[in-house]
Each structure stands twice: as C-alpha cells, then as structure tokens.
N, C-alpha and C positions, 0 to 999 in steps of 0.2 A: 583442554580447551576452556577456555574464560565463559562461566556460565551469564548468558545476559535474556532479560525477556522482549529482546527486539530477536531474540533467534526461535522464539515459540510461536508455534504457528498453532491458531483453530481452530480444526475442521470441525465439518458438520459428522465425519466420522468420531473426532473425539467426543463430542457433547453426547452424542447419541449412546459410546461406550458408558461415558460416566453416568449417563442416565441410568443405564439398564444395572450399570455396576451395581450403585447405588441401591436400585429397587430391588436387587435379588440379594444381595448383605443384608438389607433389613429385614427381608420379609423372610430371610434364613433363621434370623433371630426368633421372629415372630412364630415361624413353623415349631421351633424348639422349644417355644419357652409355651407354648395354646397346650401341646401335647403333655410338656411337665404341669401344668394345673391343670390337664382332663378338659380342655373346652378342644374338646376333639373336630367339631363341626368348625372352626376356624383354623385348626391346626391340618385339615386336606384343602381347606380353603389355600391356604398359604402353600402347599405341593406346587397347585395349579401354579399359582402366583410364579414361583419359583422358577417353574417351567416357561413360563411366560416369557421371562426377563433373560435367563440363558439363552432362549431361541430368537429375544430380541438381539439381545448384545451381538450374535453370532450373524444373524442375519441382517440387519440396518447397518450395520458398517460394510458390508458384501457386497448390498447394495449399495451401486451409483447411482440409480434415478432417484431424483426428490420424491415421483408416485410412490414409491414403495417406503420409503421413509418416513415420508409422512402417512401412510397406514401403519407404521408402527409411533406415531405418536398416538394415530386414536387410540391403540391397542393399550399404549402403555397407560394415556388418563381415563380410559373405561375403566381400567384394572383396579387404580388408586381410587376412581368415584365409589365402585363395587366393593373394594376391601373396606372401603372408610365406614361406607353404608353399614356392611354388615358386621363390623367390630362394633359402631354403637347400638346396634339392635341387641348381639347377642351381648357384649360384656357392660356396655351401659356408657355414656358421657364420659366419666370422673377420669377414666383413660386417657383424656385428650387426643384420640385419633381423630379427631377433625381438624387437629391442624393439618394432615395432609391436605385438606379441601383448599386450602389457604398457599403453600405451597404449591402444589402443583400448577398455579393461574402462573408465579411470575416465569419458574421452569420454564412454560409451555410457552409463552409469551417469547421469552428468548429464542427457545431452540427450533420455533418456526419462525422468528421473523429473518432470521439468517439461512432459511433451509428449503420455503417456499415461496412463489409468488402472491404480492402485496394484497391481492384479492379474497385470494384464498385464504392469508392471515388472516386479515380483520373477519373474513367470513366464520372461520373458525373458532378464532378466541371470543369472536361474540357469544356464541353456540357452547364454548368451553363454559365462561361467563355465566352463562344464565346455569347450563346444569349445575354448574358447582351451588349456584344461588339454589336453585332449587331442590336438589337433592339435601342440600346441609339444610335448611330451612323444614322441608317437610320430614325430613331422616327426626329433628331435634324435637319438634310440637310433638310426633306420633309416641318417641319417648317419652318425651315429661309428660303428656297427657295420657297414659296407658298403665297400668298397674301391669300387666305383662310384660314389659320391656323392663331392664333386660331380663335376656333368658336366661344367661349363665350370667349373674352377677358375681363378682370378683370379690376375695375381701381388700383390707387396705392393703398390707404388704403387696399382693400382683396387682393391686393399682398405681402403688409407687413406681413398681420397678416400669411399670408400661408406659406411667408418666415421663417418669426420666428416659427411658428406650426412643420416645415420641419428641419429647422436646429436642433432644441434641440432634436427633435425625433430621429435624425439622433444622434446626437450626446449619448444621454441618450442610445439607440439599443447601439451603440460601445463600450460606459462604460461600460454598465450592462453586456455584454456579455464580453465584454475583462475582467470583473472583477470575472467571472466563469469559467472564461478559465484559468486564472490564478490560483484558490482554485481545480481547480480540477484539473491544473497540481501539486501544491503541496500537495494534497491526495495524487496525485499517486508517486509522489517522496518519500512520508513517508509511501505508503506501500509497495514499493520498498526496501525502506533503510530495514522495518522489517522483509519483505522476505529474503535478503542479512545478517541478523542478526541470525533468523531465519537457515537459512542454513549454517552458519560458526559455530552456535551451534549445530548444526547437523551432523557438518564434525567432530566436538574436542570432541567431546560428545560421553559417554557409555547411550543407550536410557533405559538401566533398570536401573541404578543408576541414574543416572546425574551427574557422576564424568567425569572427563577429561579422554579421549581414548588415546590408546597408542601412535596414530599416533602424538596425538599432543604436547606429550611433546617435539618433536626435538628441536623448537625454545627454551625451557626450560634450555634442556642438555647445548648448546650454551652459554646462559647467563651464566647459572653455571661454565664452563668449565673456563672462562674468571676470574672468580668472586674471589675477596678478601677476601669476606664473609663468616660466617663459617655456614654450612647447617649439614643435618643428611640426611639418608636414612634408610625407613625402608620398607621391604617386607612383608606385612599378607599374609595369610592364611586361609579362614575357616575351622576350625577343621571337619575333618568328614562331609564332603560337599557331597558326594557322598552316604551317609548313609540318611541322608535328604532327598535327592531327591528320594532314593529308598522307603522311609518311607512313607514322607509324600508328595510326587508328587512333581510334576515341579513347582507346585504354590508356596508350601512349600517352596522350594527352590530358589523360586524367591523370597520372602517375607524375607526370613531370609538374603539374599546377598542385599535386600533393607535397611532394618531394620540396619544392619550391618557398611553399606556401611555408613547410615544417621547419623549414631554414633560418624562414624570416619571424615566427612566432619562437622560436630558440634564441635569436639575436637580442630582440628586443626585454626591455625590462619589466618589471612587477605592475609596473604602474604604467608603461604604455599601451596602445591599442593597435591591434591588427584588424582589417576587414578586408572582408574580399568585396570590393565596389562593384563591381560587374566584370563578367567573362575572366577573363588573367589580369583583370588590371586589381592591385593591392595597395590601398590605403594603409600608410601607418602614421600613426599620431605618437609622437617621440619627446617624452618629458624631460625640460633640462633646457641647459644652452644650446647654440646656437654649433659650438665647438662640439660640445658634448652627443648631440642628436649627431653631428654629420661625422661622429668618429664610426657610433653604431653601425648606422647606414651603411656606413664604409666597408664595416667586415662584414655585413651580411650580402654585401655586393660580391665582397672578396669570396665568401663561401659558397656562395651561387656560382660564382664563374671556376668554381676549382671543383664543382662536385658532377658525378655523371650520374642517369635516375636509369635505373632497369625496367625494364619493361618486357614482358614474352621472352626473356634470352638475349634483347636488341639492350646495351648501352646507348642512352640516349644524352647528348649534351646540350645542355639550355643555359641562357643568359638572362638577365632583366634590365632593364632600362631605367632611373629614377628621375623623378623631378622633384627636387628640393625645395623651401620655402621653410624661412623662420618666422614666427610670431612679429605680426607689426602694430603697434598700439591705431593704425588707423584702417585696419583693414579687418574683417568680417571673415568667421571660417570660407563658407563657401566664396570669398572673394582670395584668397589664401588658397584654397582645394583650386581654384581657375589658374592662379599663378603655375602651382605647381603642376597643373596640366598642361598647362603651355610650355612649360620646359621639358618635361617626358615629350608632348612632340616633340620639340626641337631637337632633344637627344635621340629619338628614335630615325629623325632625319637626317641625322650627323653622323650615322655612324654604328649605333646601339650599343646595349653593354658598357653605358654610363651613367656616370649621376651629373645629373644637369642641376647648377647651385643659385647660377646670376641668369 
C-alpha cells in the first residue's frame, strides 16, 4: 500500500507513548552511564524515573478518559522538574541538564492543548510556566552562589558525554514532537476542509436524490443571464406521483423519484444541471442547441418510460412529463422556467409521458 501522511492519524494515545518512550530511553541512558562514574545517588534516582515512565507508557495509553492522562502528564513534568533539579545540584551546570526545563514547556503545551479542556490548559501551562521559571531560576543562583554545590562534580570527559547525551535528546524530544504537531495540525486541516465540503454539499444538495436544490441554482441563473451560449430548459414531472405513494407507500415513492431522478443525472452532460425544484418536479438546465438539448431530453424520456424501479418485491412503473423551452435573447431565466411550466401542464393535461416543445 502507497505510503501517504493523509493516512496517519494522531492520537492522544500516540503523543503520550512517544512521550513516555522517549523519557525512559533517556533516563535508561542516564541510569547506566550515573552508576559507570559512581554518582550512585542519581543513578537510583534514574530506577525511579525509569519506573515512572514504563508504568506511564503502559497506563496513559489504557486510559480513555483525559482525568487520568492528564495525571500522567503532571507525573511526567514533576519527574523532568525533579530529575533537572537534582542533576544540577548534584553533578553541577556544565552538563546542560537544564535544557530539559526548556523542553518540557513546548512538549506540555502541545500534548495538553490536544488532550484537555481549554480551561484546564491555559490553567496548567500557566502553573507549568512559572515552576519551570522558578525552579531553573532558584535551582541556578543556589549553585553559583554556594561553594557546596555540586556535590559530585564531574570531570570534563563525563561532562561532554552528558553534554552531547542532553543536547540531541533535547533536540530529538523538539523534532519528534514538532514533527506530530505539525501531521496532526494537517489531519485536522484535511478534516476540516471535508467537513466544509461536506456541508456546502449539504447546503446545494436534494439528500434523497443527490441532485442540486433549488436554493442553489442562484449563482447558476447569474452565469446564464450574462451568457452568449445557447442553453435549454426543461421541467419533469412524475406522472402520477401521488397514485404511487398511495399504492405502494413512501418507500415506493421514494425509490421511483430515486430511480428517476438517477436516470436523468446519467443522461445529461458534464456541463449540464439537474435539480430537484420541489416535490418530483426536476429541473434541467441542458447546454447546447436547441437540436442538441431536445436529442438528450429525448432519451432520458426514452429511459424513463422503458425502465421499471423495485420496491419491497413490487415492480413499479413510472413515466415523466417535460416542458421544454430553448434560450431566447428576450426572455429572463425565470421567465423561460414559466414557459416551461406551462407546457409540463399542458403535457400533463394531454395525456402525460411527453415532452411538450411549442
């Protein structure tokens, strides 16, 4: 199957995995590498951690309600405030473990504004906000101003490597996540657009045919009004539409203005229009000459009078009635749509299951 990322969908289950993924890959690193230089006290720090983030990844995806999800996001930025805290007390700055303080804002920012209500967000990431401000803030003075800090200072080789361990993590968390923030603003831009699609076919649209409604042929009338071109109008009719519905019920009667309906949107061309105008009566607007529109018309007449519609088991046989009318340089759609009504009566008077032309 053709890989495309209009087929990736993501959830609030995925973000939450990658988060947790994420947090327990690194801080697995971090467990191994505290214990290979003896800074023992950060190296059961990182156990916990570990444990943390398995028991997240396991359980926030489990969960369906946002309550419980979003307790696993406090869980997860207490975690990242508390390990940041205590990797610059004990190993010292030069580490650059504060860039998680710095990460974890836009993280959090994303994976609640998609995951809880709008209240609760801003409530939160305010609250996020400030601790990050104030933990990193007071975490950095108590260091530089304190000859005790840190307590297990590093030489330079375990500060490089923790350097580079910190930067790409840091950097890797902001891509991976910047790059699901952006497929999952364009999901929702493309189910937006189909929504918006969606509903403008909802607004032009007859919902038991699928012909064009009356409202929406105005922009139509306009174009025509204007237009050089030579067009046709024709008015149907179901013959004996009312004898149907009495017969053989509403279904009947829906099946045969379906069937009908499917006949007359198959006949006509790319460039014509079909509308259900009210009840069974069907507008078609037929581009072309004069010859040309009444050949159409002709066989969709012919297919209508030769086809029979099912209904419950019951063969059902329907006719339609047209009133014709071609394009006249001194007459006005709706004065054109009157003509052609007057001749559907007249054909419905005469006999039905014709096309009325003069």
């Amino acid at each position: 199957m053709k890989f495309s990322i209009d087929n990736i969908h993501i959830s609030n289950s995925l973000k939450y995995r990658a988060m947790f993924a994420c947090g327990g890959i690194i801080h697995t690193c971090f467990l191994i590498l505290f214990f290979m230089i003896g800074v023992e006290e950060m190296g059961i720090v990182n156990i916990f951690s570990v444990i943390l983030y398995i028991l997240g990844s396991l359980f926030s995806v489990s969960h369906r309600t946002g309550h419980m999800r979003y307790g696993w996001m406090i869980a997860f930025f207490s975690e990242i405030i508390v390990h940041t805290i205590l990797c610059m007390i004990i190993v010292g700055m030069e580490a650059d473990f504060y860039l998680f303080l710095l990460v974890i804002l836009p993280i959090s920012t994303y994976v609640l504004f998609f995951s809880c209500d709008i209240k609760v967000f801003l409530r939160t990431i305010t609250v996020f906000i400030i601790i990050s401000l104030l933990a990193g803030s007071i975490t950095v003075m108590a260091v530089s101003s304190s000859d005790n800090f840190p307590i297990c200072p590093l030489d330079y080789s375990d500060i490089s490597i923790f350097r580079m361990i910190n930067m790409i993590s840091a950097a890797i968390m902001l891509i991976g996540f910047s790059l699901l923030f952006v497929l999952e603003v364009h999901a929702l831009i493309k189910d937006l657009g189909s929504s918006n699609q969606q509903l403008e076919y909802t607004a032009t649209h007859d919902a038991l045919t699928g012909l064009f409604n009356r409202h929406s042929l105005k922009p139509l009338f306009e174009e025509l009004s204007g237009s050089r071109n030579n067009f046709c109008i024709a008015l149907g009719d179901i013959d004996n539409f009312k004898k149907v519905n009495d017969t053989y019920g509403h279904d009947g009667g829906d099946a045969v203005l379906k069937k009908l309906t499917a006949l007359i949107a198959d006949g006509i061309d790319e460039n014509d229009v079909a509308c259900r105008w009210g009840g069974e009566e069907i507008l078609v607007i037929l581009r072309g000459t004069r010859f040309e529109c009444l050949e159409k018309i002709t066989r969709i007449h012919k297919n209508i009078r030769a086809c029979s519609v099912e209904s419950n088991g019951t063969m059902i046989n329907a006719t339609m009635t047209f009133g014709f009318v071609e394009k006249h340089a001194d007459k006005n759609i709706e004065e054109l749509i009157s003509i052609a009504d007057k001749r559907l009566y007249k054909g419905k008077t005469s006999g039905k299951n014709v096309i009325i032309t003069e």
